[in-house]
Residue frames as qw, qx, qy, qz and C-alpha x, y, z in Angstrom:
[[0.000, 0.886, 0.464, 0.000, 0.00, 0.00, 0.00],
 [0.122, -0.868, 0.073, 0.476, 2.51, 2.48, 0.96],
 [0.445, -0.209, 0.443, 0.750, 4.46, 1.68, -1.94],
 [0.265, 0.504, 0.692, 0.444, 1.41, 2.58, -4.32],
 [0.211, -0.921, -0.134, 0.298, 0.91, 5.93, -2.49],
 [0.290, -0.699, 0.284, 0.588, 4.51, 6.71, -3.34],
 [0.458, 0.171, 0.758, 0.432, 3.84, 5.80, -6.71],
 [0.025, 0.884, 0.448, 0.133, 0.92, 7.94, -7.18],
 [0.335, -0.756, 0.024, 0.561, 2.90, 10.69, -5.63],
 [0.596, 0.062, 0.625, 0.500, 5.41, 10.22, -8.27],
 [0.361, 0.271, 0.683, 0.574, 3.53, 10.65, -10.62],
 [0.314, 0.794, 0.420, 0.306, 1.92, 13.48, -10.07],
 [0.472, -0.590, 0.232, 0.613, 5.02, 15.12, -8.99],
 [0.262, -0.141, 0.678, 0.672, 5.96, 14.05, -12.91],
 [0.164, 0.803, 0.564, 0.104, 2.18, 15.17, -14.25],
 [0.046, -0.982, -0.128, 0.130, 2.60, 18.90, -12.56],
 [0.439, -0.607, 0.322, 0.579, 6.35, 18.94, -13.41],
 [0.385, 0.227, 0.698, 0.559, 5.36, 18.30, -17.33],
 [0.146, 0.860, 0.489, -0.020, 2.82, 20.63, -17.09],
 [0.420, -0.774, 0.005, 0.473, 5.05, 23.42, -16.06],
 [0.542, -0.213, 0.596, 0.553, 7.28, 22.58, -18.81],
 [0.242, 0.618, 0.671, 0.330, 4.53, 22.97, -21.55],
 [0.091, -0.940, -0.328, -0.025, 3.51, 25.94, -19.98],
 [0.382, -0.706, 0.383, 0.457, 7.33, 27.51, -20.13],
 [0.482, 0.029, 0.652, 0.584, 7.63, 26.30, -23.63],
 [0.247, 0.699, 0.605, 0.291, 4.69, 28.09, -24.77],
 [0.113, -0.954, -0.210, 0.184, 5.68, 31.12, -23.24],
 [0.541, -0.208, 0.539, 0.612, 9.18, 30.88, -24.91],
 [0.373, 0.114, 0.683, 0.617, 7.68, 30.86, -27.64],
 [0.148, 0.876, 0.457, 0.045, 5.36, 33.72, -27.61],
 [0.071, -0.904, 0.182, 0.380, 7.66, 36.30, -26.30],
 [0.274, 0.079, 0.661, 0.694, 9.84, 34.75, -30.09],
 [0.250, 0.549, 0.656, 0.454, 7.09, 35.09, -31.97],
 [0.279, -0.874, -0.225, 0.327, 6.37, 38.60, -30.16],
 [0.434, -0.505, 0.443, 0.601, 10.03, 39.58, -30.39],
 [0.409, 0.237, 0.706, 0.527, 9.77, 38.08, -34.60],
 [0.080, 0.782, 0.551, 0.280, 6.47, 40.50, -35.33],
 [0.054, -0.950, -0.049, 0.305, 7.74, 44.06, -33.83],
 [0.539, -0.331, 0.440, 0.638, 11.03, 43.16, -35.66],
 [0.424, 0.532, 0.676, 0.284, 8.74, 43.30, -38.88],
 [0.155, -0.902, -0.398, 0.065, 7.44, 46.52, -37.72],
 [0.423, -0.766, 0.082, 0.477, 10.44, 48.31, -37.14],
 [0.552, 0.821, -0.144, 0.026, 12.44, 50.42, -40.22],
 [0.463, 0.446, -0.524, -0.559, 14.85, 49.37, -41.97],
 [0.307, 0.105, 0.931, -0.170, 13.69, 45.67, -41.08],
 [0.484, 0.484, 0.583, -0.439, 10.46, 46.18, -42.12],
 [0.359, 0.678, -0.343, -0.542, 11.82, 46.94, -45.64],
 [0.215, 0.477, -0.848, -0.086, 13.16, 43.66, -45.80],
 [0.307, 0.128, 0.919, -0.213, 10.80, 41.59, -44.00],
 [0.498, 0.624, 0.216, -0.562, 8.41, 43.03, -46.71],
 [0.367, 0.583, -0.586, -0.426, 10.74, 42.61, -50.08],
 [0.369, 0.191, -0.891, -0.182, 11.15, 38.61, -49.06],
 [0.522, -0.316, -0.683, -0.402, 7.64, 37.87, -48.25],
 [0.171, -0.145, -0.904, 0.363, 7.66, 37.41, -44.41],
 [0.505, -0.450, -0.620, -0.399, 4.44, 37.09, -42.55],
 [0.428, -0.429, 0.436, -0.665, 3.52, 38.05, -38.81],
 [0.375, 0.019, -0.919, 0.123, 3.36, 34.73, -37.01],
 [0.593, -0.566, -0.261, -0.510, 0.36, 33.98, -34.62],
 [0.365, -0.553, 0.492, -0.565, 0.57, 33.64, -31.14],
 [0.385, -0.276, -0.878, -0.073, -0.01, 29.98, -29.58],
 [0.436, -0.201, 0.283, -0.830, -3.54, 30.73, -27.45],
 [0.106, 0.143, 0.948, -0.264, -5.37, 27.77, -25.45],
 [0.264, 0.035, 0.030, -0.963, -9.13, 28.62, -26.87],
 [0.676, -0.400, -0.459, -0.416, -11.12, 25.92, -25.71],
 [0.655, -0.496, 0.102, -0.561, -12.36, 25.18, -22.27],
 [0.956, -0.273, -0.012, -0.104, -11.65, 21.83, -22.88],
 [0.636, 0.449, -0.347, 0.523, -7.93, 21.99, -23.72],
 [0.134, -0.573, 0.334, -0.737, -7.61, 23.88, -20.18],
 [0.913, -0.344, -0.052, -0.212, -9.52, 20.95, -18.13],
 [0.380, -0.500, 0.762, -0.156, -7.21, 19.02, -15.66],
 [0.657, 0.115, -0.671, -0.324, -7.23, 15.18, -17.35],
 [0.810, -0.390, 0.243, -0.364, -8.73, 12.49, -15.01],
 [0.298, 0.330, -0.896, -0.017, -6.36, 9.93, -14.21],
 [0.796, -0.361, 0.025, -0.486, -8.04, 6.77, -12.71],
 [0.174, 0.483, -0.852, 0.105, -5.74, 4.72, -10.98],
 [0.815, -0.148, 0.380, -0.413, -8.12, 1.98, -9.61],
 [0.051, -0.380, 0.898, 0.215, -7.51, -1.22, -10.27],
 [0.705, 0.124, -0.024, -0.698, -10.65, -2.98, -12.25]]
């Protein structure tokens, strides 16, 4: 028994420590893509990000509910 406790622990030790991670990648990569779109914006860049086509880049944005939900884990044993 205690070992399955420390199992469970565990794991969500390694659940909330993946989360984090996700959430630190995504913010990485906004304040790039941020950083990538005022460069655009800015002269004499903006001459150049115009002559060879680039594009503003979109943000990543969670925009369902369901993508935001905690996932149910069900450790029982059936």
């Amino acid at each position: 028994m205690l070992k399955s406790n420390d199992n469970v622990r565990m794991l969500q030790e390694e659940l909330s420590a993946t989360e984090n991670k996700v959430g630190f990648a995504r913010q990485f990569y906004n304040d790039i893509v941020t950083k990538f779109n005022t460069a655009q914006q800015v002269f004499p860049a903006n001459l150049f990000a115009g002559a060879f086509g680039f594009r503003p880049s979109e943000l990543f944005e969670i925009t369902e509910a369901a993508d935001r939900e905690v996932p149910l884990v069900d450790l029982s044993r059936k």
